[in-house]
C-alpha positions as CSV (number, residue, x, y, z in Angstrom):
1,X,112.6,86.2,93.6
2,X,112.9,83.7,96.2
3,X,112.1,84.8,99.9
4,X,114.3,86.2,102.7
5,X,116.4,82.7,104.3
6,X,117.1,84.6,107.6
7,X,114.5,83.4,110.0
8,X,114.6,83.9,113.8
9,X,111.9,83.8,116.5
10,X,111.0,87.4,116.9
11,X,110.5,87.8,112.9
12,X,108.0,84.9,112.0
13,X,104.6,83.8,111.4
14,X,103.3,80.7,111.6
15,X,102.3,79.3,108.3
16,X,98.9,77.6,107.9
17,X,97.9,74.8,106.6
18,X,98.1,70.6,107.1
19,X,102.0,69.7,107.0
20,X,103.2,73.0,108.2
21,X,103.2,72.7,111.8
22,X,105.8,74.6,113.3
23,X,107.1,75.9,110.2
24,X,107.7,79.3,110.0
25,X,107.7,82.5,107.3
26,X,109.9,85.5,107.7
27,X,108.3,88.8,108.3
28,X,108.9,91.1,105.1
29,X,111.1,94.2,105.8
30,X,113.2,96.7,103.8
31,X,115.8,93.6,104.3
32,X,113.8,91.0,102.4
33,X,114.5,90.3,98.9
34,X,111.9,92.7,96.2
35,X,109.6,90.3,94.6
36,X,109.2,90.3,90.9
37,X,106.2,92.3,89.1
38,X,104.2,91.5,87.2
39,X,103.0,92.0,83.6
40,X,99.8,91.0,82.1
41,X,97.7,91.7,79.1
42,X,94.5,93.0,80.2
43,X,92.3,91.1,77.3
44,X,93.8,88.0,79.1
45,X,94.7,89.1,82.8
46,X,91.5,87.6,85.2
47,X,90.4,89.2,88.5
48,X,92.2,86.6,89.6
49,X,95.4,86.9,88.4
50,X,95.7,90.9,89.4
51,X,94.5,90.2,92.8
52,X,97.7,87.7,93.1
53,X,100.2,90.1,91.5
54,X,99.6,92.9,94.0
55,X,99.5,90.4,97.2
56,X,103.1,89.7,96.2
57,X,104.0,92.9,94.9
58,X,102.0,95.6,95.8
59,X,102.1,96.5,92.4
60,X,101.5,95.2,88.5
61,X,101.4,96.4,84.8
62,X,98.4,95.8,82.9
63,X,99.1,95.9,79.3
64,X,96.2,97.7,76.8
65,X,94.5,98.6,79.8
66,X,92.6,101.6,78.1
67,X,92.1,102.0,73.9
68,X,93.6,105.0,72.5
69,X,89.9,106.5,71.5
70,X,89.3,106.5,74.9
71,X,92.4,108.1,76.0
72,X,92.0,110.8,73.2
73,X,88.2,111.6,74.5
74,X,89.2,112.1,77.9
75,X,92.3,114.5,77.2
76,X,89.5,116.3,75.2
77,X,87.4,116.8,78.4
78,X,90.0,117.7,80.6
79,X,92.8,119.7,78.5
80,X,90.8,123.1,79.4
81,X,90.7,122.1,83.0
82,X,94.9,120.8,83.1
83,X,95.4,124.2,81.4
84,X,93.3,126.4,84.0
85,X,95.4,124.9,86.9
86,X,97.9,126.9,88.9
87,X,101.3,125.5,90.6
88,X,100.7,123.6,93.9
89,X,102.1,125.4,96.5
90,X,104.0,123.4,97.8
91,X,107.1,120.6,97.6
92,X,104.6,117.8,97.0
93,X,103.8,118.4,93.5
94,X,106.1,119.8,91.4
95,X,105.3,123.5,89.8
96,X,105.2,121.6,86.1
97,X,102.9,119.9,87.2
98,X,99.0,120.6,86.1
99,X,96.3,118.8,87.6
100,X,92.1,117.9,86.8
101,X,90.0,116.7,89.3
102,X,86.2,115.8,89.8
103,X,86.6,113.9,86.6
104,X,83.6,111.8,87.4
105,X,81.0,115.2,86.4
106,X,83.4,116.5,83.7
107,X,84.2,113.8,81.4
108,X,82.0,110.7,80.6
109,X,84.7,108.7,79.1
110,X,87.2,108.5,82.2
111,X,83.8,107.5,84.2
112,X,83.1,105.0,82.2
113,X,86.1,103.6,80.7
114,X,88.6,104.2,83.9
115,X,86.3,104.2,87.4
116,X,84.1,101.7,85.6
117,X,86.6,99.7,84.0
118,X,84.9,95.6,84.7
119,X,88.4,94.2,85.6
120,X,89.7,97.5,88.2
121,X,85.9,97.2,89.9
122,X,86.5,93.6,90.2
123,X,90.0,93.6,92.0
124,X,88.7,96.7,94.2
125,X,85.8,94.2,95.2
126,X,88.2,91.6,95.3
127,X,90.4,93.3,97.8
128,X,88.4,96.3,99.3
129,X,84.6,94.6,100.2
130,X,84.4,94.6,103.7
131,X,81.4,91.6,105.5
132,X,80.0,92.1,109.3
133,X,79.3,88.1,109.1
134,X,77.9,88.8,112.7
135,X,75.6,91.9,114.4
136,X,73.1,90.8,116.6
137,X,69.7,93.2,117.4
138,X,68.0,90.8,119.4
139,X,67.4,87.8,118.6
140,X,68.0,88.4,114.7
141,X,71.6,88.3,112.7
142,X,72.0,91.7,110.8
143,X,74.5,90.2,108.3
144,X,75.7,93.4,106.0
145,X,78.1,94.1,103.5
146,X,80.2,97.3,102.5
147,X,81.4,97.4,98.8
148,X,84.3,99.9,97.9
149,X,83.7,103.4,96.5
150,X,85.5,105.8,94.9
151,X,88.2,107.6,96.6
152,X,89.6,110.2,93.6
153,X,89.9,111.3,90.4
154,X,92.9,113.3,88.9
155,X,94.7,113.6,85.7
156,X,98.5,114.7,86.0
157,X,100.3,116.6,83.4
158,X,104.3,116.6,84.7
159,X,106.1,119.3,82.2
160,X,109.5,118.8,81.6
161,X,111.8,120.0,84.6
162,X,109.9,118.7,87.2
163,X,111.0,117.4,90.2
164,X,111.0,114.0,91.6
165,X,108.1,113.4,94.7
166,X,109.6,112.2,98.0
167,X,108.7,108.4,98.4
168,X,105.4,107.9,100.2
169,X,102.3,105.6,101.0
170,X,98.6,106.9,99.8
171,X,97.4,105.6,102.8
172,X,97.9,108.0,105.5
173,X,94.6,110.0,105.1
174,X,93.2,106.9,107.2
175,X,96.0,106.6,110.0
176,X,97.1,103.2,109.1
177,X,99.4,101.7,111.9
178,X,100.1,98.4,110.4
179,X,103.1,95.7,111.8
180,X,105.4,94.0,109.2
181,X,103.2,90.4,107.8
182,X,104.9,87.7,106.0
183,X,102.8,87.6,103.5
184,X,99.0,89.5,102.9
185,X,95.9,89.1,104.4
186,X,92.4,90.5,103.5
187,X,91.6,93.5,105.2
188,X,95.1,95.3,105.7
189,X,94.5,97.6,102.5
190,X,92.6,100.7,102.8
191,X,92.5,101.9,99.2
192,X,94.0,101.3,95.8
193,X,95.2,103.0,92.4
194,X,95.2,102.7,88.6
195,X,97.3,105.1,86.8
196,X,96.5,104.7,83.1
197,X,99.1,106.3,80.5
198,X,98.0,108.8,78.4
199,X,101.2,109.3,76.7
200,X,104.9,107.3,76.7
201,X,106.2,106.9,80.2
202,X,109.3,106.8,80.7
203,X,112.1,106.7,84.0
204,X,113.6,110.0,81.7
205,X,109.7,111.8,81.5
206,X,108.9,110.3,85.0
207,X,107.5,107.2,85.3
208,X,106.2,106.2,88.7
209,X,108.7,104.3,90.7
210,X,107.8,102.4,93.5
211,X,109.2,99.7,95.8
212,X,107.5,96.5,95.3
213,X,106.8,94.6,98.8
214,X,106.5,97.7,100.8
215,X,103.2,97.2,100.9
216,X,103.8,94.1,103.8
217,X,106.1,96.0,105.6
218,X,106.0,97.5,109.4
219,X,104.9,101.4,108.7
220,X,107.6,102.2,111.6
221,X,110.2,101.1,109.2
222,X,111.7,103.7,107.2
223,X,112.9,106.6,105.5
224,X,112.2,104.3,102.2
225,X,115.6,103.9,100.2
226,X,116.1,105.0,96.4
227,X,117.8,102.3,95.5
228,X,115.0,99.4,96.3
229,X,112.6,101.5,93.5
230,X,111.6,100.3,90.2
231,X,109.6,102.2,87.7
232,X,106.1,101.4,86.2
233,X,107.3,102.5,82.4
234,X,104.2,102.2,80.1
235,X,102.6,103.1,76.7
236,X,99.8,104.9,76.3
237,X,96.9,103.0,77.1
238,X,98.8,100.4,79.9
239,X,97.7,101.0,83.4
240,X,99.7,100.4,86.5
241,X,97.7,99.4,89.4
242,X,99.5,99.7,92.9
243,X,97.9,99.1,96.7
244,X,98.0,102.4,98.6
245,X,100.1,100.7,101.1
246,X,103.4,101.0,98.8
247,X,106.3,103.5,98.8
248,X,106.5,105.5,95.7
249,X,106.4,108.4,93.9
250,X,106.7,110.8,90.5
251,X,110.5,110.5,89.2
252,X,112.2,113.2,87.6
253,X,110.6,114.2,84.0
254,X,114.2,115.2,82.8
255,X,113.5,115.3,78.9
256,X,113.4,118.8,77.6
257,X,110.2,118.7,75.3
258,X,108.3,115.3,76.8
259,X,105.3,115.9,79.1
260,X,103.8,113.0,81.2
261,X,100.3,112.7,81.6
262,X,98.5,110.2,83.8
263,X,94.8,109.1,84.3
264,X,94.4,108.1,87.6
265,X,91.6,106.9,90.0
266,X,91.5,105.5,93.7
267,X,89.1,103.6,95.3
268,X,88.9,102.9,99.2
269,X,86.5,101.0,101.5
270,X,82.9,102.1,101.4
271,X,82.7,103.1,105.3
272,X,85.9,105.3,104.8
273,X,86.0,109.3,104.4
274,X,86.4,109.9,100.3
275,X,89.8,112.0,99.8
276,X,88.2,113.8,96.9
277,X,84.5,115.0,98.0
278,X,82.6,113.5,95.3
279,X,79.5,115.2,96.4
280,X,80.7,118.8,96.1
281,X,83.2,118.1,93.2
282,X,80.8,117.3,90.5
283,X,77.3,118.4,89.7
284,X,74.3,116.3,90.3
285,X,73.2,117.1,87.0
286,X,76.2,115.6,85.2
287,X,76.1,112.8,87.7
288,X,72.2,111.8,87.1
289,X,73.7,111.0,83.6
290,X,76.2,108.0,84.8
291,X,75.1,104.4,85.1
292,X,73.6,103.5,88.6
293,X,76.6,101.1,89.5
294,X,79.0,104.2,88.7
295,X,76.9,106.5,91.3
296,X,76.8,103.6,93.9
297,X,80.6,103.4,93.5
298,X,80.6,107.2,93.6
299,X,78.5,107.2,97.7
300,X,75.4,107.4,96.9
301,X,74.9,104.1,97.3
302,X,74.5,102.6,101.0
303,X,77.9,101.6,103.4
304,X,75.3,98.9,105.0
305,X,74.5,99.0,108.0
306,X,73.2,102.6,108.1
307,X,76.2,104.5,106.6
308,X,75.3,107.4,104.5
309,X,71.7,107.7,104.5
310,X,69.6,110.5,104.0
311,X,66.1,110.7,105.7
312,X,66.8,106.6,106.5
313,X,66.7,106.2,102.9
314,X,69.5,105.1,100.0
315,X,71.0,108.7,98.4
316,X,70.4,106.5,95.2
317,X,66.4,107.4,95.9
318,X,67.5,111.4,95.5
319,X,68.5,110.1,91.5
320,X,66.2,107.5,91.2
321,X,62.9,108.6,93.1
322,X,60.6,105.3,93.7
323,X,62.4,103.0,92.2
324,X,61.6,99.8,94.6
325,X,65.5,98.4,94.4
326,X,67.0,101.2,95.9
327,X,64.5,101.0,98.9
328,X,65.4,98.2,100.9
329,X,66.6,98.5,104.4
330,X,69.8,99.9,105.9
331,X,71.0,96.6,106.9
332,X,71.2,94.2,104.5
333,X,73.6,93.3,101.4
């Protein structure tokens, strides 16, 4: 869609670039037009073109994100836990709705195939890697750098009946305050999601909506409006991915025998609290079992400089005793 034409003073930023001086783009708000999402086919879809989708959007579709095996092992791992779960009490989740977490201990599949999925780890590094370029101890430049971890690991179940969520952002656990931008900048986002279908999803069973371009908005600006949503329908297997920044939330599931059920991970910067504990939510037996780059992403690798260690030593050491690659200092990349 093309962008908002209104342009004053106090609702501008300067574009960059040779030829542009003076030239300005208008600030994104509620008012602006919604930009278009995006579909791509994940055996296709680079790093690249994700990363461009969700500046714009906040959100895109990724077709055959997951193969149906996959999907079919993980639903065998969790299904005892979805049916152990009790109503949330609360408004936030609906009571049809079952829940699974520490999914990173209880089934290998979702570790491997979801949190460990090559294109999602390279748009959270794309988007999420945070770089001290400059820290000084004397006369020597400490350059470090903090890749993302893992944030949580649930799997919904929404029963027919269920209630639509109240629009929100997934950001709030880390007091965002951000001003509206024109367009995005490296740095604003403090996590974000893949929701991979497990079965048909639908605006009738509940499909996520959300409002695309929220994500650029000022977070004084609301309530969000109904009307502005659009919903992430998918097939099993197809995996929405949407920056924690956006307004959205669970419609409706108003089919009378269809139940929903979503695979979904978040990852967030690596010097952030974790929203789901990873430490105390899965065994470190079942965890000793994952690849090392999975555990890193889980914490126990090193925020550098200095953030997490035990004893001044990488947690990765407590898996791996003496093993020389997890031993170097607590500054460097």
């Amino acid at each position: 869609m093309a962008p908002a034409t209104l342009i004053d003073e106090a609702n501008t930023s300067p574009i960059d670039g040779p030829g542009f001086s003076g030239i300005s783009k208008p600030i994104k708000s509620s008012r602006s037009p919604l930009p278009e999402v995006k579909e791509l086919e994940s055996s296709s879809a680079t790093v690249e073109d994700v990363v461009n989708a969700l500046k714009i959007a906040g959100g895109v579709i990724i077709r055959n994100f997951l193969c149906l095996q996959d999907i079919d092992r993980i639903l065998k791992d969790v299904n005892p836990y979805l049916e152990a779960d009790q109503p949330w009490n609360g408004d936030f989740f609906p009571p049809e709705t079952r829940r699974a977490f520490g999914l990173m201990g209880k089934s290998p599949t979702f570790a491997t195939s979801i949190v460990g999925n090559p294109l999602w780890m390279g748009v959270t590094d794309a988007l999420l890697t945070s770089h001290s370029k400059y820290n000084w101890v004397g006369d020597k430049n400490e350059e470090s750098i903090s890749v993302p971890q893992l944030h949580n690991t649930i799997v919904f179940r929404i029963g027919p009946g269920a209630a639509a969520q109240p629009l929100h952002r997934d950001d709030p656990p880390h007091y965002p305050d951000h001003c509206a931008v024109a367009e995005h900048t490296l740095g604003r986002d403090s996590g974000i999601g893949l929701f991979v279908a497990a079965t048909r999803t639908t605006k009738a069973n509940g499909a996520t909506r959300f409002i695309p371009g929220s994500h650029l908005w000022d977070y004084r600006e609301g309530p969000p409006k109904e009307e502005q949503t659009v919903h992430a329908e998918l097939n099993p297997g197809d995996a929405f991915i949407m920056l924690s920044g956006c307004f959205h939330g669970g419609s409706a599931n108003t089919t009378e025998d269809e139940d929903r059920v979503l695979l979904s991970t978040f990852n967030t910067r690596g010097y952030l609290r974790q929203e789901e504990n990873q430490y105390l939510a899965n065994s470190i037996d079942s965890i000793k079992e994952l690849p090392p780059a999975l555990q890193e992403r889980m914490g126990y690798g090193l925020s550098r400089p200095f953030m997490g260690w035990v004893d001044l030593k990488s947690p990765m050491l407590l898996l791996h005793p003496g093993e020389s690659k997890h031993q170097k200092d607590l500054w460097g990349s």
